[in-house]
Backbone as CSV, one residue per row, in Angstrom:
resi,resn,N_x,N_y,N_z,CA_x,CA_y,CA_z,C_x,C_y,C_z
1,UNK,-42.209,-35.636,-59.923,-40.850,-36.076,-60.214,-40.447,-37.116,-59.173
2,UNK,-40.033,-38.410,-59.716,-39.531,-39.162,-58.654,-38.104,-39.109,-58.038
3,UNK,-37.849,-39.444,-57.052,-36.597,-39.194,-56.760,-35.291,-39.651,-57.623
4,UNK,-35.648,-40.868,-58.302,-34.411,-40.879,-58.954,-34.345,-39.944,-60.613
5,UNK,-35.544,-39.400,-60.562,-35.704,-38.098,-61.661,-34.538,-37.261,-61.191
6,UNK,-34.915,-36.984,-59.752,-34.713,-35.743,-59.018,-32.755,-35.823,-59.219
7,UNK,-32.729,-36.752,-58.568,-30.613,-37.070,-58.510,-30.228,-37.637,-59.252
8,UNK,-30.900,-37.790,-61.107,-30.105,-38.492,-61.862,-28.943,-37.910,-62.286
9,UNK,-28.821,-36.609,-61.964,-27.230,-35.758,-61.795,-26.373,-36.550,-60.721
10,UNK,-26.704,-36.790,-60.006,-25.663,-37.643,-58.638,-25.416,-39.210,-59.680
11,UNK,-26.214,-39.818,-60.474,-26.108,-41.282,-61.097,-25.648,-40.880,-62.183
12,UNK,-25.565,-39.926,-62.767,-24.694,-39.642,-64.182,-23.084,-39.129,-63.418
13,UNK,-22.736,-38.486,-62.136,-21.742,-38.203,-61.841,-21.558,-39.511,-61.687
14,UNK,-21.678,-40.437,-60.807,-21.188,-41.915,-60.535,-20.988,-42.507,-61.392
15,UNK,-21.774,-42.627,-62.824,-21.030,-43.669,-63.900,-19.969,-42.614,-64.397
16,UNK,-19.766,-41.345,-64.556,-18.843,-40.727,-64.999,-17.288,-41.040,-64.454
17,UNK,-17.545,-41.134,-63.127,-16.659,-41.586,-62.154,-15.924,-43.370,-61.917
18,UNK,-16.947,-43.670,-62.577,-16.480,-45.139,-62.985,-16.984,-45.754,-61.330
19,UNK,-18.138,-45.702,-60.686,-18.356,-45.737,-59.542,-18.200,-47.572,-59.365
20,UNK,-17.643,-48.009,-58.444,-17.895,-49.690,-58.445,-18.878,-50.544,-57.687
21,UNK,-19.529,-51.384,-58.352,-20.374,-52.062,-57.208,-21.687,-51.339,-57.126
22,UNK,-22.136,-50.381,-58.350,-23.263,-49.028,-58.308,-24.224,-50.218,-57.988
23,UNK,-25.459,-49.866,-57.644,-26.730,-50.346,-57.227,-27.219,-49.187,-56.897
24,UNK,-28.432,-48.937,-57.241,-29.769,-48.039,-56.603,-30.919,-48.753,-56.676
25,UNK,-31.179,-48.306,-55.613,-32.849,-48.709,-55.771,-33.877,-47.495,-55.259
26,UNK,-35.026,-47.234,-55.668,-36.225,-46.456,-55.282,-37.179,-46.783,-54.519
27,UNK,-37.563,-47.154,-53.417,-38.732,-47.210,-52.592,-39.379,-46.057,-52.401
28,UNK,-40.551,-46.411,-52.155,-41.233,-45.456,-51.476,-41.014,-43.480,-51.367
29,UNK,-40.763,-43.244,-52.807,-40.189,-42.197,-53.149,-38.905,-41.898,-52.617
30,UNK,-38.245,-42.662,-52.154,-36.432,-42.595,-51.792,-35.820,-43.098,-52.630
31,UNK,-34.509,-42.489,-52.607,-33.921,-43.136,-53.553,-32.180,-43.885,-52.676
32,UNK,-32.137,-44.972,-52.735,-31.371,-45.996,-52.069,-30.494,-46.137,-52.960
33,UNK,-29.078,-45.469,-52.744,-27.728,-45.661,-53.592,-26.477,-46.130,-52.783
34,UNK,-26.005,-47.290,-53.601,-24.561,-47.753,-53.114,-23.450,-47.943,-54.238
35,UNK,-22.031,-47.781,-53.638,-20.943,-48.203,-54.588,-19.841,-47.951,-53.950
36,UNK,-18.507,-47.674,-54.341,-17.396,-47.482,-54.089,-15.928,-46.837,-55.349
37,UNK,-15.926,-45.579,-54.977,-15.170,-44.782,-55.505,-13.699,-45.219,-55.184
38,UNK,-13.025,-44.341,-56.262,-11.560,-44.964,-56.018,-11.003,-44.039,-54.930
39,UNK,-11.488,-42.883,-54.732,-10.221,-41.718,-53.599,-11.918,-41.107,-52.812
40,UNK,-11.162,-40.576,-51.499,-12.357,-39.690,-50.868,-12.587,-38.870,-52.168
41,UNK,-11.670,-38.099,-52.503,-12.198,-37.028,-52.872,-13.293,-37.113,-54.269
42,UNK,-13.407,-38.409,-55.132,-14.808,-38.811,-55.414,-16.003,-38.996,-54.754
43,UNK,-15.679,-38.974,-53.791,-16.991,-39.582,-52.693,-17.587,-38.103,-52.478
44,UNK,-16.196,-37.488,-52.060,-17.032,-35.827,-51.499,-17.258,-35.380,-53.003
45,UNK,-17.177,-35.225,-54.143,-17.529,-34.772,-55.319,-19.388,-35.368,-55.298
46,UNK,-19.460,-36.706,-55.017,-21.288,-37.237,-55.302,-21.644,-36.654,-54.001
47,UNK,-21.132,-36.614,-52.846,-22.204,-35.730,-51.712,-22.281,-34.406,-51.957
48,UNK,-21.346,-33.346,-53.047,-21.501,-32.526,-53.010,-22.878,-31.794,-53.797
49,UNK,-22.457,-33.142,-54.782,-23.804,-33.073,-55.827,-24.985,-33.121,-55.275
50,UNK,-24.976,-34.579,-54.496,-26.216,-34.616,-53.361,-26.907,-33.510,-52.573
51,UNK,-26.047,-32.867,-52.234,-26.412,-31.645,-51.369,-27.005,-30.326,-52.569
52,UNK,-26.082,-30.408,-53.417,-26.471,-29.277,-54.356,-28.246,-29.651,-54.996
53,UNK,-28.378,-30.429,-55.081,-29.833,-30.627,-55.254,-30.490,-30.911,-54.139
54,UNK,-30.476,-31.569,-52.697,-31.080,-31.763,-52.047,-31.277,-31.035,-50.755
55,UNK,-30.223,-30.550,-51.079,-30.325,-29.443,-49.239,-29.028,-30.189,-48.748
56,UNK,-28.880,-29.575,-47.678,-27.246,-30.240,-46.815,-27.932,-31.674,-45.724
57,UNK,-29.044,-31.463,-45.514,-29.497,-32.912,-44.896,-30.790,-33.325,-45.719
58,UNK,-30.575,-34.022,-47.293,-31.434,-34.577,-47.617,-32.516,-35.754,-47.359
59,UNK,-33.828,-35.748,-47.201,-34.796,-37.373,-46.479,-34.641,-37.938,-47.787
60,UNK,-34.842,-37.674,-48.576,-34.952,-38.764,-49.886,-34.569,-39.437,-51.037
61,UNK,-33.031,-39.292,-50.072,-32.127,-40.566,-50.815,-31.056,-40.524,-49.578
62,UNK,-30.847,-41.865,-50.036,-30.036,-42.776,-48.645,-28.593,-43.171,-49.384
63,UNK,-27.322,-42.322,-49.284,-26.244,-42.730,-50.183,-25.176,-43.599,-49.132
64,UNK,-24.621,-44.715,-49.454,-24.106,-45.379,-48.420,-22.861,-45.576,-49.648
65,UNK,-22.014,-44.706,-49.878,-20.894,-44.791,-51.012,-19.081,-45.319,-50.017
66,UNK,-18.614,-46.208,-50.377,-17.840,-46.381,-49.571,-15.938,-45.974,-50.612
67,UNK,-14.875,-46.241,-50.255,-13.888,-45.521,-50.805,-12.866,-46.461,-50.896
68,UNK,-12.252,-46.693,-52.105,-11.261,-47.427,-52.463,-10.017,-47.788,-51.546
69,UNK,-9.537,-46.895,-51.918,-7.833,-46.273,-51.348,-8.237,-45.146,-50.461
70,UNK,-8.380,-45.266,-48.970,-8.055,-44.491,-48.393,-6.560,-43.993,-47.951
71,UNK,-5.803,-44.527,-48.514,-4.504,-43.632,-48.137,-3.882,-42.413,-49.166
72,UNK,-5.070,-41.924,-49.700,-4.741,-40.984,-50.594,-6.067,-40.367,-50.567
73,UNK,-5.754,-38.834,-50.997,-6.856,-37.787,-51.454,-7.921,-38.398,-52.521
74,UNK,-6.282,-38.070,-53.626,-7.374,-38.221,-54.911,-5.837,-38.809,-55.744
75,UNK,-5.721,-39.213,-56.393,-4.622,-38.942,-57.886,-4.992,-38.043,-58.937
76,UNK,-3.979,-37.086,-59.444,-4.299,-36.064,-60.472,-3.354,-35.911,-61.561
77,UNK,-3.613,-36.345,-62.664,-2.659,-35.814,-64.227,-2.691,-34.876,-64.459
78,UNK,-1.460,-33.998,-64.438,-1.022,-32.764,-64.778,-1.764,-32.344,-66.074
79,UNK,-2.362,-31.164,-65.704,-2.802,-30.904,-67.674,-1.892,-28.776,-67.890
80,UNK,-1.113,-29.138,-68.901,-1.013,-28.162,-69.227,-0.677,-26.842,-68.736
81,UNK,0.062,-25.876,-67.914,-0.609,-24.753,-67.917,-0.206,-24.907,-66.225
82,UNK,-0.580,-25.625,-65.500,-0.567,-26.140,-64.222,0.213,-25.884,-63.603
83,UNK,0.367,-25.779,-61.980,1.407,-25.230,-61.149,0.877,-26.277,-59.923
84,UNK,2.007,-26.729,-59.229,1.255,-27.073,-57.935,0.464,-26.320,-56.653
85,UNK,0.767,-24.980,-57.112,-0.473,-24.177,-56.613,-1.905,-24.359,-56.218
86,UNK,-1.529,-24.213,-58.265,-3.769,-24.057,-58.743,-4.070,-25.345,-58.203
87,UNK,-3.101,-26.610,-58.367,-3.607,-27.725,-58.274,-3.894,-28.124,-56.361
88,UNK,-2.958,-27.524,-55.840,-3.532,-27.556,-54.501,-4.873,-26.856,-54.147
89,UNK,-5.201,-25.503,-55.031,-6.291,-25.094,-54.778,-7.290,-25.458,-54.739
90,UNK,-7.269,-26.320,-56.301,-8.769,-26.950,-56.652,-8.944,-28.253,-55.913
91,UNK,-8.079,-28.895,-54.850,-8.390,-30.236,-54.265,-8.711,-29.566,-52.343
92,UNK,-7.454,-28.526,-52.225,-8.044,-28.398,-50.913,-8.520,-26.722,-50.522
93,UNK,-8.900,-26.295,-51.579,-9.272,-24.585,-51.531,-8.231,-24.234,-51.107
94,UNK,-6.901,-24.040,-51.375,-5.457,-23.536,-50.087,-4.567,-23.941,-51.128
95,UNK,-4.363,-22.933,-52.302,-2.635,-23.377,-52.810,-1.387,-23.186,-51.877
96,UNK,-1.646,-22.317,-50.767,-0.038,-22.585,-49.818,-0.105,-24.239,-49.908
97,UNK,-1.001,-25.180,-49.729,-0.893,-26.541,-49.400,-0.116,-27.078,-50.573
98,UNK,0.643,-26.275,-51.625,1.700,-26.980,-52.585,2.321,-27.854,-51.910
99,UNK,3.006,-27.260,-50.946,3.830,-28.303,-49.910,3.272,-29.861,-50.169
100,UNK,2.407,-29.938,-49.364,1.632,-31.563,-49.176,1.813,-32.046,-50.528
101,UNK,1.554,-31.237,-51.598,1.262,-32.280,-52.819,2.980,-32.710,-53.341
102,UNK,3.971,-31.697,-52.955,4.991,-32.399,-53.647,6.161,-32.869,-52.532
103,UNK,5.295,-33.082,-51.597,6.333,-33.732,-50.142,5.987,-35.427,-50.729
104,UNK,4.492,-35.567,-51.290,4.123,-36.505,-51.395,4.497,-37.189,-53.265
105,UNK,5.119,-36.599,-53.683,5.588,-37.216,-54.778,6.430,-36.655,-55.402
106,UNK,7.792,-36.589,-54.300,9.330,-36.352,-54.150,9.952,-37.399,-54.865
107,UNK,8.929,-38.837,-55.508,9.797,-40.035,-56.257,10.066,-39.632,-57.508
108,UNK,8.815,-38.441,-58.031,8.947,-38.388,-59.100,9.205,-36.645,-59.802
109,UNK,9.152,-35.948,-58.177,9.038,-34.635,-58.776,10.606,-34.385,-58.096
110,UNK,11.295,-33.238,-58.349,12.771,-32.656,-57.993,12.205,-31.385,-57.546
111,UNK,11.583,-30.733,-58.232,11.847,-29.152,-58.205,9.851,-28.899,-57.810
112,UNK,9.984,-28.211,-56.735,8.094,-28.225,-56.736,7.637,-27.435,-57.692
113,UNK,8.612,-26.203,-58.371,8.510,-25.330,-60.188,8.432,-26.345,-61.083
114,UNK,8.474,-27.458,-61.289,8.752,-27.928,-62.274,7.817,-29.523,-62.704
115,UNK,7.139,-29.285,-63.104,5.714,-30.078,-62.934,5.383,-30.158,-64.493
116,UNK,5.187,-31.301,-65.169,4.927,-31.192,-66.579,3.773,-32.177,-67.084
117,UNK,2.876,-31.909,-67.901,1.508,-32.538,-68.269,1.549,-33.792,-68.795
118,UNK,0.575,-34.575,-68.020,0.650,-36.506,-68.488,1.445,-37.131,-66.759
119,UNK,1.756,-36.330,-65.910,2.666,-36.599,-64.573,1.283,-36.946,-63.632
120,UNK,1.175,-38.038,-63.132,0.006,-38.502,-61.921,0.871,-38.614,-60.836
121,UNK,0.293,-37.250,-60.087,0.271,-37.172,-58.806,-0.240,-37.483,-57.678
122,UNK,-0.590,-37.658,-56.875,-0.995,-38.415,-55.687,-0.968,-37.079,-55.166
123,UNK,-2.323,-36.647,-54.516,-2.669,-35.970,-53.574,-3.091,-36.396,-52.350
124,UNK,-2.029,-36.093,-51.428,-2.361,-36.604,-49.864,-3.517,-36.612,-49.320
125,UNK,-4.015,-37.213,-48.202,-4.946,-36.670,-47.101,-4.102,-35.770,-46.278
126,UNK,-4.830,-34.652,-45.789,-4.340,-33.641,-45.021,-4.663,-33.997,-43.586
């Protein structure tokens, strides 16, 4: 299996992601990947992948992914069902961190209860 056999899960997450500027290349059984995501928290989504197949210090692929907008987490559309809780959970494992998410989009939210689906939020860096 060649390496880019091996992480075509990490290159199907990146076009999923709308990755910019993608390039890979394969040498010498490595696999050499670049681009630029829109928020960290895409970036840590492809190293997580990376790691999930390769070990936590992989030799054979070289990811040099760089990040849009660093003055933000991630942005997130409300779906359904949602609380700023769950939604703090699933970005920083910690729903007490509701706080952060609706300190940070007080332009558009009133009530931190009151959160409704199709609403893009801006999730801070912590």
């Amino acid at each position: 299996m060649t390496a880019k056999e091996k992480y075509q899960p990490v290159l199907d997450l990146g076009e999923t992601l709308n990755v910019k500027d993608g390039k890979v290349e394969e040498k010498e059984n490595k696999l050499n990947v670049w681009g630029t995501t829109k928020t960290q928290y895409e970036k840590n989504l492809l190293w997580d992948k990376i790691k999930e197949i390769g070990g936590n210090n992989p030799e054979d692929i070289m990811a040099d992914i760089k990040v849009e907008d660093t003055s933000i987490y991630a942005r997130h559309t409300v779906k359904s069902g949602e609380t700023l809780g769950k939604i703090a959970k699933h970005y920083y494992k910690d729903a007490s961190k509701y706080q952060a998410i609706f300190k940070a989009n007080t332009d558009k939210l009133k009530n931190p209860d009151l959160i409704y689906p199709d609403q893009e939020l801006v999730i801070p860096n912590l």
